[in-house]
PDB file of N, CA, C and O in Angstrom:
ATOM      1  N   UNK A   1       3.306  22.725  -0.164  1.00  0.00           N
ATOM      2  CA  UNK A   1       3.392  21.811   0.941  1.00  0.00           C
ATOM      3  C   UNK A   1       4.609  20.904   0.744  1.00  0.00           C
ATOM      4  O   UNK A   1       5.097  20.778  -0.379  1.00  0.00           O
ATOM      5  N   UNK A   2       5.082  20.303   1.753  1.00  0.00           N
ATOM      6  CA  UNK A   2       6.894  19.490   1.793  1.00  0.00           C
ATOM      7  C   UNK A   2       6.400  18.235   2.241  1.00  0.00           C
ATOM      8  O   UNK A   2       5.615  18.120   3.182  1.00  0.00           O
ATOM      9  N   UNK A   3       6.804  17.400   1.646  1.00  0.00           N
ATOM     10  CA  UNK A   3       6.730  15.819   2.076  1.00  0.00           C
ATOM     11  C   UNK A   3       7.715  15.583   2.372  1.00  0.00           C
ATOM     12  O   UNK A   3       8.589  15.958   1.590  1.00  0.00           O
ATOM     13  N   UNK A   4       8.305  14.613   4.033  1.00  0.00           N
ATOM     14  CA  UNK A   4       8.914  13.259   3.390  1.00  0.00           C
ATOM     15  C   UNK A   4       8.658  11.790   3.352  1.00  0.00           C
ATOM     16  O   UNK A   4       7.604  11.260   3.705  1.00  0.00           O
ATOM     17  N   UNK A   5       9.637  11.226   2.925  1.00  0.00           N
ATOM     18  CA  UNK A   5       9.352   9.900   2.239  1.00  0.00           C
ATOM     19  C   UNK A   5       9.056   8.986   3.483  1.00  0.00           C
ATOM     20  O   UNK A   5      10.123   9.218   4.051  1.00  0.00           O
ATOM     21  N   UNK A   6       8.626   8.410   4.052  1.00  0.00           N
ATOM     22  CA  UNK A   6       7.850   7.389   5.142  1.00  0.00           C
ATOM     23  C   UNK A   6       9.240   6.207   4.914  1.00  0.00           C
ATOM     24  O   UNK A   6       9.829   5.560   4.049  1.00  0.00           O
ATOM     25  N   UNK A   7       9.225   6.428   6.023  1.00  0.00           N
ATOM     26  CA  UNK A   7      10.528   4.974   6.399  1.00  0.00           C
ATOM     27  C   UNK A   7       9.937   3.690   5.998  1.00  0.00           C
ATOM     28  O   UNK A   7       8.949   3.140   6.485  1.00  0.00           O
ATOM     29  N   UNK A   8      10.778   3.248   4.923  1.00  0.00           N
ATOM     30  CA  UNK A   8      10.636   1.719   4.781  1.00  0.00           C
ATOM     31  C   UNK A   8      12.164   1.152   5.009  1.00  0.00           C
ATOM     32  O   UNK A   8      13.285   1.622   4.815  1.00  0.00           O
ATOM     33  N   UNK A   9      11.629  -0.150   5.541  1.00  0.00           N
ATOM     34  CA  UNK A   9      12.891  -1.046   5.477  1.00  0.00           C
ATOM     35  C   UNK A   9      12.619  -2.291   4.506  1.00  0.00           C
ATOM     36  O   UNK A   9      11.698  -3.106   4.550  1.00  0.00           O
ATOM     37  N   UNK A  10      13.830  -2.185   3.503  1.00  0.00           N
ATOM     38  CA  UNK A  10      14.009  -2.587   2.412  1.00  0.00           C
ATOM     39  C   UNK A  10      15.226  -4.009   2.868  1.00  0.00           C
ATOM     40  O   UNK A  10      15.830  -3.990   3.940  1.00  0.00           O
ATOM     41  N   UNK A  11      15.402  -5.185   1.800  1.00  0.00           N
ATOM     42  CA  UNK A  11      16.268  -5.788   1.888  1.00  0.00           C
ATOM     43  C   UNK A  11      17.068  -5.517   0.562  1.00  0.00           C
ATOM     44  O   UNK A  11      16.540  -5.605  -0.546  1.00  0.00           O
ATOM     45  N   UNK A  12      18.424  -5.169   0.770  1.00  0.00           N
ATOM     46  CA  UNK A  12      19.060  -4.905  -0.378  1.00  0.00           C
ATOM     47  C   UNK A  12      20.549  -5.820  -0.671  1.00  0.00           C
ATOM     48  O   UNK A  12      21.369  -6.111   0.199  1.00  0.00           O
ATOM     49  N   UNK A  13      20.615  -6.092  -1.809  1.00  0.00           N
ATOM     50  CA  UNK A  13      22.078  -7.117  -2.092  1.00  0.00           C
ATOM     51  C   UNK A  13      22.787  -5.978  -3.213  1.00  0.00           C
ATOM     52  O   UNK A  13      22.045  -5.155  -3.750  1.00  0.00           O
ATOM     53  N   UNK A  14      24.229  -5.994  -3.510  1.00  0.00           N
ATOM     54  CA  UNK A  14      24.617  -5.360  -4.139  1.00  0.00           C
ATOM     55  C   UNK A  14      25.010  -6.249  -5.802  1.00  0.00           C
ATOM     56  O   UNK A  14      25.249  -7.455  -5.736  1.00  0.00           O
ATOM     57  N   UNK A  15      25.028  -5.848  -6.593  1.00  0.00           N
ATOM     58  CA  UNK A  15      25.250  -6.336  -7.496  1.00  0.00           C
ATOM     59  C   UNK A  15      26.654  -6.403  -8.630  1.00  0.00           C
ATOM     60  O   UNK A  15      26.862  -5.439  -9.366  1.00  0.00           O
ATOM     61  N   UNK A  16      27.168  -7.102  -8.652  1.00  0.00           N
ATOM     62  CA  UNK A  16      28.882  -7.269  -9.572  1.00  0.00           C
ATOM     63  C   UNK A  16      28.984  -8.323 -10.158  1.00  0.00           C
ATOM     64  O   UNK A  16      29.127  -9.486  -9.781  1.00  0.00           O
ATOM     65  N   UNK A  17      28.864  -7.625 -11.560  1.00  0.00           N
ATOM     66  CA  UNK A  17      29.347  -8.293 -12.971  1.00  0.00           C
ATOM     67  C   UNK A  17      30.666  -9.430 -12.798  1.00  0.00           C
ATOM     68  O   UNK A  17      31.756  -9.300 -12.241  1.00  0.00           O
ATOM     69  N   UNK A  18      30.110 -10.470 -13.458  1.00  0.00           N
ATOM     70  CA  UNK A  18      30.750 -11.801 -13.614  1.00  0.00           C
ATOM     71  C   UNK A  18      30.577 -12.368 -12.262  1.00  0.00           C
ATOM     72  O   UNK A  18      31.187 -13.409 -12.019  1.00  0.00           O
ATOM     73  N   UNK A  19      29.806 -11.817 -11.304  1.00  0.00           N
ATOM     74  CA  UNK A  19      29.597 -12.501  -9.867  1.00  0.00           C
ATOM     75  C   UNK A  19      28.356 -13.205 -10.344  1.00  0.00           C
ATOM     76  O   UNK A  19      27.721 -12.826 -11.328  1.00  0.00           O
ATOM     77  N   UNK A  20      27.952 -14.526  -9.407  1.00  0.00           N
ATOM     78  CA  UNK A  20      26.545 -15.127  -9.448  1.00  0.00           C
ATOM     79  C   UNK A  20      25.575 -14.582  -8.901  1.00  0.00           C
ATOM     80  O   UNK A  20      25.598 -14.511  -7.673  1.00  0.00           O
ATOM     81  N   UNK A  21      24.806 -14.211  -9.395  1.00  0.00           N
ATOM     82  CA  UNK A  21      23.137 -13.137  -8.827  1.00  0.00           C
ATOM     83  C   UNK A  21      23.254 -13.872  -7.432  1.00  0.00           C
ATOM     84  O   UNK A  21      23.590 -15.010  -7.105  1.00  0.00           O
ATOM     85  N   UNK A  22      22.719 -12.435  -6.554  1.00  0.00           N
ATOM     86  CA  UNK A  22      22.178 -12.733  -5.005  1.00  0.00           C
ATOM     87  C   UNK A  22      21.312 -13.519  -5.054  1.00  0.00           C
ATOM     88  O   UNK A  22      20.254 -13.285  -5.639  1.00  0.00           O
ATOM     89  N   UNK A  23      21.615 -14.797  -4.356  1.00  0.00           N
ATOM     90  CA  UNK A  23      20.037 -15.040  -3.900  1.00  0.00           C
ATOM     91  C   UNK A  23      18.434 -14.399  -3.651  1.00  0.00           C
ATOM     92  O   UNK A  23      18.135 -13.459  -2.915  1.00  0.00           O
ATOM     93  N   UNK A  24      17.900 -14.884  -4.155  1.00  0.00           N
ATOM     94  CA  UNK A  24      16.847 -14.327  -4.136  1.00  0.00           C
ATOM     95  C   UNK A  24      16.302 -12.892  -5.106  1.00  0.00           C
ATOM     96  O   UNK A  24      15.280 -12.222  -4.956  1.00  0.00           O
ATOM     97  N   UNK A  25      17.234 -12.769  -5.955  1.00  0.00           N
ATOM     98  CA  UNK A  25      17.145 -12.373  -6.765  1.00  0.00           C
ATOM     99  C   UNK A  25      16.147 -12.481  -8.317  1.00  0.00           C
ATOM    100  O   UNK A  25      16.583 -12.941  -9.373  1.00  0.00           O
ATOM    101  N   UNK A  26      15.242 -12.125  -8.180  1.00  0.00           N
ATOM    102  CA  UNK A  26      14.180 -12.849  -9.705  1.00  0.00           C
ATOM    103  C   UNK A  26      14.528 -11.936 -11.020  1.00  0.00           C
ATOM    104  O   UNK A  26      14.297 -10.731 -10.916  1.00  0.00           O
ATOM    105  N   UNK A  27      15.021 -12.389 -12.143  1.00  0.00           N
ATOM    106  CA  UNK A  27      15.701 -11.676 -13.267  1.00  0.00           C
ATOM    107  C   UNK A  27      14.610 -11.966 -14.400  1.00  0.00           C
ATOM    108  O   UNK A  27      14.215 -13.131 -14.450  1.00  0.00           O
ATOM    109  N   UNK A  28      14.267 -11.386 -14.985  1.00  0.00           N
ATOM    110  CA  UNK A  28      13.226 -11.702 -16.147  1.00  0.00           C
ATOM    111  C   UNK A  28      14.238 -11.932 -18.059  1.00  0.00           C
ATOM    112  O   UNK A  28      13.905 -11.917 -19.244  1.00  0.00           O
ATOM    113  N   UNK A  29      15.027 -12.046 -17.564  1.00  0.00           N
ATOM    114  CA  UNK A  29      16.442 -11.382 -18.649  1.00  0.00           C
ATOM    115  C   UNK A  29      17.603 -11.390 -18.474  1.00  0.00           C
ATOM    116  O   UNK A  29      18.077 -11.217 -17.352  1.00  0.00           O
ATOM    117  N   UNK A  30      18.437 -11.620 -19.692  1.00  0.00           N
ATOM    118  CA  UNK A  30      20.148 -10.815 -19.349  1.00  0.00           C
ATOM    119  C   UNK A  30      20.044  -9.871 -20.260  1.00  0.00           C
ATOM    120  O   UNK A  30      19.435  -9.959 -21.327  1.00  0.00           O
ATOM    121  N   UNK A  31      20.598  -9.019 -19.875  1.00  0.00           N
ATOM    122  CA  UNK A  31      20.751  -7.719 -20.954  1.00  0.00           C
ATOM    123  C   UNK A  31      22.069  -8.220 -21.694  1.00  0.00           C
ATOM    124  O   UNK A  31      23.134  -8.069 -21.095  1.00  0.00           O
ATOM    125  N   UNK A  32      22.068  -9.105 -23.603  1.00  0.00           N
ATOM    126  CA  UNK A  32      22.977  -9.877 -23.906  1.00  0.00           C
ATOM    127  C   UNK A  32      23.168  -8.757 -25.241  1.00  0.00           C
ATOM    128  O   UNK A  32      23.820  -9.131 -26.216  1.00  0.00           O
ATOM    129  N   UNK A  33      22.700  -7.694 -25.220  1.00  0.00           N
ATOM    130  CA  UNK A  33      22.807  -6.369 -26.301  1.00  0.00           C
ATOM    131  C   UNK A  33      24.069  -5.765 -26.531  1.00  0.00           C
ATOM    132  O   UNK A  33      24.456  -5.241 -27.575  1.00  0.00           O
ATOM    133  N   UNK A  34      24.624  -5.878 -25.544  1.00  0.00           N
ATOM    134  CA  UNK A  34      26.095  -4.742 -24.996  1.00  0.00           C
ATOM    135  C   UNK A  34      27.106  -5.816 -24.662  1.00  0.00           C
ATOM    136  O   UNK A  34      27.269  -6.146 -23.487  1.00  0.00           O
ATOM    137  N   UNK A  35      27.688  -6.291 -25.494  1.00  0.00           N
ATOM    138  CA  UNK A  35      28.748  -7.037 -25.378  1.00  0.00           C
ATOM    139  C   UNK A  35      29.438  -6.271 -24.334  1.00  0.00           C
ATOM    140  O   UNK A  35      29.866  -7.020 -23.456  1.00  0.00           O
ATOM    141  N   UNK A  36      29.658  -5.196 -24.160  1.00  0.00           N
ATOM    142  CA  UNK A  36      31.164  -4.397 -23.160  1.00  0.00           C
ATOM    143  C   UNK A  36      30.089  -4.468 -21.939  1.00  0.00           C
ATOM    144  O   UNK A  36      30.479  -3.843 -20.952  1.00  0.00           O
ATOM    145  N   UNK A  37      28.996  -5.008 -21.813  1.00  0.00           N
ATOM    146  CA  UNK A  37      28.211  -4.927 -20.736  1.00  0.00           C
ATOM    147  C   UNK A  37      28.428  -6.006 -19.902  1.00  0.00           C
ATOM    148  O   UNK A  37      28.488  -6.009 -18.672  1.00  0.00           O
ATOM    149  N   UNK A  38      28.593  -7.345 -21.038  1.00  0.00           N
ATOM    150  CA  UNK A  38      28.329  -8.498 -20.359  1.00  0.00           C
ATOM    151  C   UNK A  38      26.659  -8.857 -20.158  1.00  0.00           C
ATOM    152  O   UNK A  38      25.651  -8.199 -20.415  1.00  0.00           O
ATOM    153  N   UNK A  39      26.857 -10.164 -19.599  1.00  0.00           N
ATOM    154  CA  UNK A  39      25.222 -10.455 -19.206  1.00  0.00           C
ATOM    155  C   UNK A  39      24.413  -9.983 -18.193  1.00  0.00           C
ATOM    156  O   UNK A  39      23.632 -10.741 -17.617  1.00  0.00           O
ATOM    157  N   UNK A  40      24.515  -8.775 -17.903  1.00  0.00           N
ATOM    158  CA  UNK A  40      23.318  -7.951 -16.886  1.00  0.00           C
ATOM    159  C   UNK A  40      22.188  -8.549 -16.474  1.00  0.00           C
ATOM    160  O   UNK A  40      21.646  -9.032 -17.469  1.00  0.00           O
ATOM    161  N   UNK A  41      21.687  -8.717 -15.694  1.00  0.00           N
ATOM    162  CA  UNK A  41      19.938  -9.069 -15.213  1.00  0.00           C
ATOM    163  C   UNK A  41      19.372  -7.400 -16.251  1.00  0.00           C
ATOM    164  O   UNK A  41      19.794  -6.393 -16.820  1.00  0.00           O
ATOM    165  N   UNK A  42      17.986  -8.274 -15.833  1.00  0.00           N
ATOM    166  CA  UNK A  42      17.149  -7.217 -16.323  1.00  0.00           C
ATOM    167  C   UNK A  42      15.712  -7.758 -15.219  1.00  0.00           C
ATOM    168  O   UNK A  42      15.037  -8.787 -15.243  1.00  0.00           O
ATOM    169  N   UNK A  43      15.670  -6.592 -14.358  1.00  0.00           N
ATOM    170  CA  UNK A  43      14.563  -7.151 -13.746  1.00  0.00           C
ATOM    171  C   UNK A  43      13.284  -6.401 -13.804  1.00  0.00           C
ATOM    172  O   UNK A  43      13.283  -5.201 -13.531  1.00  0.00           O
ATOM    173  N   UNK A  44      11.764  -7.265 -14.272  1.00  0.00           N
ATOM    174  CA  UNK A  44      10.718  -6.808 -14.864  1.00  0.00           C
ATOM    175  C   UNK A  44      10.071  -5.628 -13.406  1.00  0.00           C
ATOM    176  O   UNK A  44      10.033  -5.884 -12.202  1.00  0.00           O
ATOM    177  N   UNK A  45       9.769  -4.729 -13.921  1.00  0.00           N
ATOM    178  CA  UNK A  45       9.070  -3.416 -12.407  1.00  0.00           C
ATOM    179  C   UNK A  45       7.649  -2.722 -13.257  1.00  0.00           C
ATOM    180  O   UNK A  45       7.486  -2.410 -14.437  1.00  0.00           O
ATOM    181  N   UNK A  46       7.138  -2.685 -12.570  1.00  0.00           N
ATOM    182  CA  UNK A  46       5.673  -1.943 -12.938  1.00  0.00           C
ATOM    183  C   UNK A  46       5.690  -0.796 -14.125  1.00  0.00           C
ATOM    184  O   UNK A  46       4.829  -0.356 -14.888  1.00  0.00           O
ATOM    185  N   UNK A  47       6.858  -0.571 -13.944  1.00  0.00           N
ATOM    186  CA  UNK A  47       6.848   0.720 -15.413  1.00  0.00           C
ATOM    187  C   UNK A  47       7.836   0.432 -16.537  1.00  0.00           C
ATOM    188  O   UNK A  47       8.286   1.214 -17.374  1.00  0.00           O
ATOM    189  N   UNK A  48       8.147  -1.293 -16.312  1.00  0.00           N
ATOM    190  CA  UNK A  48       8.830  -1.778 -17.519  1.00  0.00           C
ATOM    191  C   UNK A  48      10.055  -2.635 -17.086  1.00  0.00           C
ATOM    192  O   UNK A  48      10.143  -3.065 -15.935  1.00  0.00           O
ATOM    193  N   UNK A  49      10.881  -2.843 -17.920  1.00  0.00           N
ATOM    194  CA  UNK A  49      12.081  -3.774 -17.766  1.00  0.00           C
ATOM    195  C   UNK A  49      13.179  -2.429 -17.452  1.00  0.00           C
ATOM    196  O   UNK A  49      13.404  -1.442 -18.151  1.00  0.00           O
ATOM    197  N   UNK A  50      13.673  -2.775 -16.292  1.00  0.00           N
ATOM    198  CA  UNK A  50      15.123  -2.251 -15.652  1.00  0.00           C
ATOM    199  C   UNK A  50      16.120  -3.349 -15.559  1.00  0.00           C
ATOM    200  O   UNK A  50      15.957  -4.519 -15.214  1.00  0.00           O
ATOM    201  N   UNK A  51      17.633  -2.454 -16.102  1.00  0.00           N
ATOM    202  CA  UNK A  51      18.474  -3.354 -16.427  1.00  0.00           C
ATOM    203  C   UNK A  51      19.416  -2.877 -15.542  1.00  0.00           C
ATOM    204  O   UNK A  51      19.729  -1.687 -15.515  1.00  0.00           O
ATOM    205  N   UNK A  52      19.991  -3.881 -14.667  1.00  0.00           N
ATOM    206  CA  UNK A  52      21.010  -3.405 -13.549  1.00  0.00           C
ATOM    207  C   UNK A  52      22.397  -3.678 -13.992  1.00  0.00           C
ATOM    208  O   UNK A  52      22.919  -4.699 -14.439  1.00  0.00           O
ATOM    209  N   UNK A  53      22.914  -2.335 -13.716  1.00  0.00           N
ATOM    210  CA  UNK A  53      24.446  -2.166 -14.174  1.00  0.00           C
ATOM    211  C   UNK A  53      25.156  -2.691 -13.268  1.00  0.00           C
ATOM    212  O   UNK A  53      24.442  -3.099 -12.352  1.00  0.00           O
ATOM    213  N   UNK A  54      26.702  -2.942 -13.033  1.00  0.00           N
ATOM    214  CA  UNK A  54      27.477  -3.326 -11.952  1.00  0.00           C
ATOM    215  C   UNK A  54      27.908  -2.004 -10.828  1.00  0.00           C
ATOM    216  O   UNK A  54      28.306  -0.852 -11.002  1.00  0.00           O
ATOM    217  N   UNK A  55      27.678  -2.621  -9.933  1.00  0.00           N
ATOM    218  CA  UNK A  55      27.553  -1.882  -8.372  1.00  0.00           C
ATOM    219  C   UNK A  55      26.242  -1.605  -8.007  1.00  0.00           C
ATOM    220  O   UNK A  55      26.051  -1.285  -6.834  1.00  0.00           O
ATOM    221  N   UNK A  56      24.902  -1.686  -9.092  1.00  0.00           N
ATOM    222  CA  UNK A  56      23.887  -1.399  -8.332  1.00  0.00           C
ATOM    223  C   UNK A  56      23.439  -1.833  -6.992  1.00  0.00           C
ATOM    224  O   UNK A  56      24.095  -2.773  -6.544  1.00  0.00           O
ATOM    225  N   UNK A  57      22.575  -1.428  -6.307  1.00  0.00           N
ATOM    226  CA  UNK A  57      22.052  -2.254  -4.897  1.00  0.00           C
ATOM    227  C   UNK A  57      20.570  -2.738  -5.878  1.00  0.00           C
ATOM    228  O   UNK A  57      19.998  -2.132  -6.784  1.00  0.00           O
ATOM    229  N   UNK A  58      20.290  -4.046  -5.255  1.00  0.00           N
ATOM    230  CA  UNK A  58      19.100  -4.960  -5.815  1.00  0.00           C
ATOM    231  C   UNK A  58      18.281  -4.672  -4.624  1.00  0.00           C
ATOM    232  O   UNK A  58      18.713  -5.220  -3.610  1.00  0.00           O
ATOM    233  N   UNK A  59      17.027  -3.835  -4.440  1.00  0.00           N
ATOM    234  CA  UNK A  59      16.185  -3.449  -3.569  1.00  0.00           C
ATOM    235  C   UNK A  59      15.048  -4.435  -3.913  1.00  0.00           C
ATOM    236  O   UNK A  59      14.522  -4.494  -5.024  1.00  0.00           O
ATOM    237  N   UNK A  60      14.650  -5.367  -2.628  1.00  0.00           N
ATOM    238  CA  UNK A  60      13.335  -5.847  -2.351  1.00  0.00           C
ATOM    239  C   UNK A  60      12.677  -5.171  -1.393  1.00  0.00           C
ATOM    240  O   UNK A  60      13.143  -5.208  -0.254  1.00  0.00           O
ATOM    241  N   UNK A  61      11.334  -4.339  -1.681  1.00  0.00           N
ATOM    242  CA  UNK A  61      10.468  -3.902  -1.060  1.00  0.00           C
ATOM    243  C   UNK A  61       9.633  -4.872   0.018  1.00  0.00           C
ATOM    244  O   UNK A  61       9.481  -6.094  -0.002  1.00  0.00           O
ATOM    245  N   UNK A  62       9.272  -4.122   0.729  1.00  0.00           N
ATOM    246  CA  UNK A  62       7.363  -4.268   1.374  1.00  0.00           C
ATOM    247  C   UNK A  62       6.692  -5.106   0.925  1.00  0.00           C
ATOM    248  O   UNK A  62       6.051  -6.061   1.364  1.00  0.00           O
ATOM    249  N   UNK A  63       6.921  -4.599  -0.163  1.00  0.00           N
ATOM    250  CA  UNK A  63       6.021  -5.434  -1.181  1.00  0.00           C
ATOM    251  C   UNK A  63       6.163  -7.038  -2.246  1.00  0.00           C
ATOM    252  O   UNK A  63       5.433  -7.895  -2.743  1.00  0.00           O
ATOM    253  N   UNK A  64       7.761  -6.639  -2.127  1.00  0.00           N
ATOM    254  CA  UNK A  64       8.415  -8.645  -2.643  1.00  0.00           C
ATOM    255  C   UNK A  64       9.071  -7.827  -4.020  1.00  0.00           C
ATOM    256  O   UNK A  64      10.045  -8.344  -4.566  1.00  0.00           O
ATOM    257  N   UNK A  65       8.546  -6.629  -4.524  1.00  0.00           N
ATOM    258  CA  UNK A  65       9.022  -6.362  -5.580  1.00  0.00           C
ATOM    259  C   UNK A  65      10.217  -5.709  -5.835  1.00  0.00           C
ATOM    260  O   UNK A  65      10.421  -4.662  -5.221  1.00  0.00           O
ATOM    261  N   UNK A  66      10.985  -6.083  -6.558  1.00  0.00           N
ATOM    262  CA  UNK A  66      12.818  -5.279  -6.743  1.00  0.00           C
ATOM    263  C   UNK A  66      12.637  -4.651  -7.890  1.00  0.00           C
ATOM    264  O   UNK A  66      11.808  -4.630  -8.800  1.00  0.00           O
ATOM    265  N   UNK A  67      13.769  -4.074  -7.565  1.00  0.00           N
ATOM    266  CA  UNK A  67      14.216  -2.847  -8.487  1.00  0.00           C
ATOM    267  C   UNK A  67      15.958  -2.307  -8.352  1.00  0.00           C
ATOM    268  O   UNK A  67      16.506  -2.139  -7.263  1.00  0.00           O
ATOM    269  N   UNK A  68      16.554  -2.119  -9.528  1.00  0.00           N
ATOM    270  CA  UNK A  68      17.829  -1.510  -9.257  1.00  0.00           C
ATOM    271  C   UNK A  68      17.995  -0.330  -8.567  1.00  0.00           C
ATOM    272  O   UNK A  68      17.134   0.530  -8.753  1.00  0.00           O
ATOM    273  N   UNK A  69      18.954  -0.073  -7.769  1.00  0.00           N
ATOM    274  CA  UNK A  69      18.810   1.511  -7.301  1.00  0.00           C
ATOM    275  C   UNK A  69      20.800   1.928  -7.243  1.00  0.00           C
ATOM    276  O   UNK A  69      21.575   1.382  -6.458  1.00  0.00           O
ATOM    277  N   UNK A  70      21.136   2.826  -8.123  1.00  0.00           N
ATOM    278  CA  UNK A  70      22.448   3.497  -8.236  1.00  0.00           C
ATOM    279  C   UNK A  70      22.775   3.318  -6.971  1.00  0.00           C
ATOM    280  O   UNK A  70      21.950   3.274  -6.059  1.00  0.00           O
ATOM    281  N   UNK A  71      24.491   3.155  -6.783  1.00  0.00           N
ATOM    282  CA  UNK A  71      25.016   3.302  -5.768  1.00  0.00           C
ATOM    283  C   UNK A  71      24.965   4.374  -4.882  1.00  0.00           C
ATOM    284  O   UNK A  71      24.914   4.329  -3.653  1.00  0.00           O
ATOM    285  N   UNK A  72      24.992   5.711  -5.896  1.00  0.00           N
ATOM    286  CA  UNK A  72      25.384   6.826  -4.862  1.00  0.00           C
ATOM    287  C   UNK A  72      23.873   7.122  -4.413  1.00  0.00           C
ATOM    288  O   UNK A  72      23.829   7.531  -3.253  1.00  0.00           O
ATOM    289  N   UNK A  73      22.667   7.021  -5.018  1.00  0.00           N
ATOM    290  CA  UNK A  73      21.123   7.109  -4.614  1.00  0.00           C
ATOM    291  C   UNK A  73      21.167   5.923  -3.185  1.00  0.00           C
ATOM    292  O   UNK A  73      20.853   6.270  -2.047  1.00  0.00           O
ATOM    293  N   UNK A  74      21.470   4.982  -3.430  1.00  0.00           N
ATOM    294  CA  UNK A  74      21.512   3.717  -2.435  1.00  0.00           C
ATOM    295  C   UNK A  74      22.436   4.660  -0.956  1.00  0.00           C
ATOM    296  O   UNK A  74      22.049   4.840   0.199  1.00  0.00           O
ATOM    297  N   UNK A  75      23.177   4.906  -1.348  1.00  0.00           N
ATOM    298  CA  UNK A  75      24.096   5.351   0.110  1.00  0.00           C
ATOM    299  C   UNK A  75      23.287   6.663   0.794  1.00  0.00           C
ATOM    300  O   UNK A  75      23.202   6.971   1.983  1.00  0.00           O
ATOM    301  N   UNK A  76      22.651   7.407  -0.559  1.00  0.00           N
ATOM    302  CA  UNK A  76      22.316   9.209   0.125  1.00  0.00           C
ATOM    303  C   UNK A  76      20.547   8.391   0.771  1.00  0.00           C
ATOM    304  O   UNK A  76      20.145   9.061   1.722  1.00  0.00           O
ATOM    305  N   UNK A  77      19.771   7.447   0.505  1.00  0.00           N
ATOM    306  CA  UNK A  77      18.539   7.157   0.830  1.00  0.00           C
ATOM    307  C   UNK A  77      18.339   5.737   2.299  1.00  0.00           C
ATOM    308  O   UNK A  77      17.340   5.591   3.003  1.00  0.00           O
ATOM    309  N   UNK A  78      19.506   4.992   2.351  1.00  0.00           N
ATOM    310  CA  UNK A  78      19.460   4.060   2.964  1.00  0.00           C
ATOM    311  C   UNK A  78      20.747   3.927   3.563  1.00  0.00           C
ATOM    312  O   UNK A  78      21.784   4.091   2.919  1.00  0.00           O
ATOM    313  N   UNK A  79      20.706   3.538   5.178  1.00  0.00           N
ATOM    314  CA  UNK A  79      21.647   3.216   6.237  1.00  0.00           C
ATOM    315  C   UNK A  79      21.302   1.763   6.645  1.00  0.00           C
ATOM    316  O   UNK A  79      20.183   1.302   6.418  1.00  0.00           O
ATOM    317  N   UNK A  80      22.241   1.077   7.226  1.00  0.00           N
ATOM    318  CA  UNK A  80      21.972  -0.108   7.295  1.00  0.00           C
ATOM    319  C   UNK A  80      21.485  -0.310   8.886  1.00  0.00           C
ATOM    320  O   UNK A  80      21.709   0.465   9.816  1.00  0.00           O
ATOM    321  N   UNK A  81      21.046  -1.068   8.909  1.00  0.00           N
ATOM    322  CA  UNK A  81      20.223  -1.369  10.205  1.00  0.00           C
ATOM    323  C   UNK A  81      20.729  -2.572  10.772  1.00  0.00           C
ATOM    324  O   UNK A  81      20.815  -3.588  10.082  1.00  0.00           O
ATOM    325  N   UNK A  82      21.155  -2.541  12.263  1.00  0.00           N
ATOM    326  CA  UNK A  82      22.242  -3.361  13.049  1.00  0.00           C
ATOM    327  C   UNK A  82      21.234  -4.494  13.079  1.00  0.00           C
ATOM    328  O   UNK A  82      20.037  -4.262  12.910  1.00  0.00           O
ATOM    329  N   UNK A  83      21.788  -5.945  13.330  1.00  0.00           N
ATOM    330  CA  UNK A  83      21.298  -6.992  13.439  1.00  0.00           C
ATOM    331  C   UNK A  83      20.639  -7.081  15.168  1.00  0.00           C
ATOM    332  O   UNK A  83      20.062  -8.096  15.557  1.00  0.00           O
TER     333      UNK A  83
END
């Protein structure tokens, strides 16, 4: 049997190193491990701590809860929706 994924509309901010976190953004962490990283968020998700690299998109759900999502996953799963 074939599923697809049920339309949600998500609010998403993009994310770049040495920039100040999006608003509304909740970080549980900096990822301060990887000096060549810099100070990353690390934001806490149901199956553990995710650490967002630079260019990720910062996805708030349905639900209030975020999560990092890769750029090129972000562009092939989500279109933006006109004001």
């Amino acid at each position: 049997m074939r599923y697809r994924r049920k339309i949600e509309i998500v609010d998403a901010v993009q994310f770049v190193a040495g920039e100040p976190l999006p608003e509304g953004v909740v970080v549980t962490a900096l990822d301060k491990n990887s000096p060549s990283m810099g100070n990353h968020p690390v934001i806490r998700y149901l199956e553990g701590e995710l650490h967002v690299q630079d260019g990720d998109w910062i996805i708030t759900n349905a639900h209030g809860r975020q999560y990092p999502c890769h750029p090129a996953v972000f562009a092939h799963d989500f279109e933006a929706l006109e004001h």
